[in-house]
N, C-alpha and C positions, 0 to 999 in steps of 0.2 A: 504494500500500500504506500510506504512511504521509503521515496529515494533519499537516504540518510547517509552522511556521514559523521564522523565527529565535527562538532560546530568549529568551525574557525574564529579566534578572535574577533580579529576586524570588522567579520560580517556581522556577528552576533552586535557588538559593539557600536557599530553604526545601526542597525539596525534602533538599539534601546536609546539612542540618542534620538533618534529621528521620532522615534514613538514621545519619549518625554516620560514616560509613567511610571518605569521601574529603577529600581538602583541602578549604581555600576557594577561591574560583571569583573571578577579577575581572571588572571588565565590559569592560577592555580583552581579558582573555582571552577572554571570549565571541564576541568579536567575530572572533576569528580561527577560529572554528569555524564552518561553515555547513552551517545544517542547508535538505534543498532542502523545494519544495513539489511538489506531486500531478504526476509524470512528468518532474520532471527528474533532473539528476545532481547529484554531489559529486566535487569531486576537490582535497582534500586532497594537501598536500604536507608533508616531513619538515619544515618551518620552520613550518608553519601549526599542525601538531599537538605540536611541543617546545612551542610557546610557551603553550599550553595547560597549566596545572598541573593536568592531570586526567586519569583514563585511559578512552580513546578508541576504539569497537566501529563499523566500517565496517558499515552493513544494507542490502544491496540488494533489492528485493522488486520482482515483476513491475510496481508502479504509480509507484513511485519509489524515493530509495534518502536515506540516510541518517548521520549520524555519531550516536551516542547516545554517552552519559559514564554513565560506573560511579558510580553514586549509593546502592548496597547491597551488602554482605557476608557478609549472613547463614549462618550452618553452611553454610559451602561453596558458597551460590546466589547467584553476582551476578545485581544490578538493573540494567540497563543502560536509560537512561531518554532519551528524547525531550521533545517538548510536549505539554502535555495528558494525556490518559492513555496515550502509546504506549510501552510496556516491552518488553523482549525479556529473560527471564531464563534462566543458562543456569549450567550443572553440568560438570563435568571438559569443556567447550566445546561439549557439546551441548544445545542449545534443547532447555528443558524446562516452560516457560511464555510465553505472550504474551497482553499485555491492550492493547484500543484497537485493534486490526488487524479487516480488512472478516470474518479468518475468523481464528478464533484457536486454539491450543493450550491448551485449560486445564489438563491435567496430563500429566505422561507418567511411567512407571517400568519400572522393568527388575525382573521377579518371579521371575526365574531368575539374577540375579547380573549386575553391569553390568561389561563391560568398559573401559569409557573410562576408571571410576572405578581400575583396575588398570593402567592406562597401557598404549595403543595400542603403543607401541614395543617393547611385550612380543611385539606378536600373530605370532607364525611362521608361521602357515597358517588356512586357511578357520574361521569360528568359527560356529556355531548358536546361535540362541538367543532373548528371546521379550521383545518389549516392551508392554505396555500404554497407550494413548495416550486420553484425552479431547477432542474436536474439540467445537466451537460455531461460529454458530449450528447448532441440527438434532440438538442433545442427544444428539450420540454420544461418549454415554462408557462405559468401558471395553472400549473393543476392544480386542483381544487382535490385535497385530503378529506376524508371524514373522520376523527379520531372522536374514540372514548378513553377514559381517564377511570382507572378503579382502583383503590388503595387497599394492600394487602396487609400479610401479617407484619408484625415487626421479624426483621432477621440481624442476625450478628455477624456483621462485615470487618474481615480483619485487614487493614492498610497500614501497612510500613510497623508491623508489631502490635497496631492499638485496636481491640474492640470495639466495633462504634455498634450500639444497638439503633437501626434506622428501617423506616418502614419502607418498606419495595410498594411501589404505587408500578402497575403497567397502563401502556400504553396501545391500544390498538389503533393501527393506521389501514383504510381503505380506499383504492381507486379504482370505483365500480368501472368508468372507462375504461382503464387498464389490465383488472382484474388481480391487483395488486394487492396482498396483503402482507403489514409488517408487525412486529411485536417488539415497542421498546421497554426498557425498563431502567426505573430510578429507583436508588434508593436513599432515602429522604431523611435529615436529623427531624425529628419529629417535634421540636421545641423552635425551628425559626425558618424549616425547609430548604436549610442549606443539601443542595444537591453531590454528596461524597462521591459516587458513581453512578455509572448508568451505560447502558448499553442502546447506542441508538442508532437509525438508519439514515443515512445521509441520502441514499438512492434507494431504487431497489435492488435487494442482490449485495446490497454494503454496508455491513454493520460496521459502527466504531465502539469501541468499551474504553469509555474516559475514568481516570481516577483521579480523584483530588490528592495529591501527593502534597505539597504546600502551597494550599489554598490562598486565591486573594479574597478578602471579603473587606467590604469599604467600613465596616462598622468598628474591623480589627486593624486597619492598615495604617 
């Protein structure tokens, strides 16, 4: 999924300058970050990502996987950036843009009012409602999603050593045009709806599994 090498200084660098939102980046720190290449893994530990002055998004994607750093802030959309052009940018935790991927997300919105942006922890029961997504290559934009929203049991999520007990909320996506059916799923601290991971479809046929590894939240930052 993701053309990765190890971040290069300068890119990373210029990069966080141009954004404006995150600290400085050293090149000892870089080095405790490792970003894989085409099929392998990551596996990060709580000592490899403290030492990191930077905050830290786990991307697994069916051809490899990932650490990207929060390189943008803008009106509520972080930039969560790799090398080269691979970006994953995402909204109250749900991917809502990616650039540099074999199949990408180019927009998505909610035209009936978004739940996520109302915090998941609110949701009591089954929710309806209607997403619009842009997929490329193959110029399909503006389909019209139907999603339901249904919050589950609590489960115990373990990230980087810590037990987090958070409620798995799924998500079902349909496009009866297309005959498309997806299944994402969050799981939700159930006291403010911060979203720790989640497994979602950027296309069809492409799931990503995001983890919060060192989370930016504006309340804590």
């Amino acid at each position: 999924m993701f053309a990765l090498r190890y971040l290069s200084f300068g890119g990373l660098a210029l990069a966080l300058v141009v954004a404006g939102g995150c600290s400085s980046v050293s090149r000892g720190s870089l080095e405790a970050v490792r970003l894989a290449v085409r099929g392998e893994k990551v596996e990060p530990t709580a000592a490899s990502v403290a030492a990191a002055p930077y905050f830290q998004l786990q991307v697994n994607g069916p051809e490899g996987e990932a650490i990207l750093v929060l390189a943008s802030t803008g009106h509520g959309q972080l930039g969560w950036y790799g090398t080269g052009n691979d970006i994953v940018f995402t909204r109250d935790g749900v991917v809502v843009k990616t650039v540099g991927l074999p199949q990408n997300l180019d927009d998505s919105a909610f035209p009936s009012g978004n739940p996520f942006a109302a915090g998941l922890q609110r949701l009591n029961g089954p929710l309806d409602y209607a997403r619009r997504m842009d997929w490329s290559p193959g110029y399909r934009y503006g389909v019209l999603v139907q999603a339901h929203l249904e919050p589950k049991a609590l489960e115990d999520v373990e990230i980087l050593g810590t037990v987090r007990h958070l409620r798995r909320i799924d998500e079902q996506l349909s496009v009866p045009g297309l005959g498309t059916h997806m299944t994402n799923r969050y799981w939700v601290d159930p006291s403010d709806g911060f979203i720790w991971k989640s497994r979602q479809y950027i296309a069809p046929g492409v799931p990503l599994e995001l983890i919060q590894l060192r989370p930016y939240r504006e309340d804590a930052s």
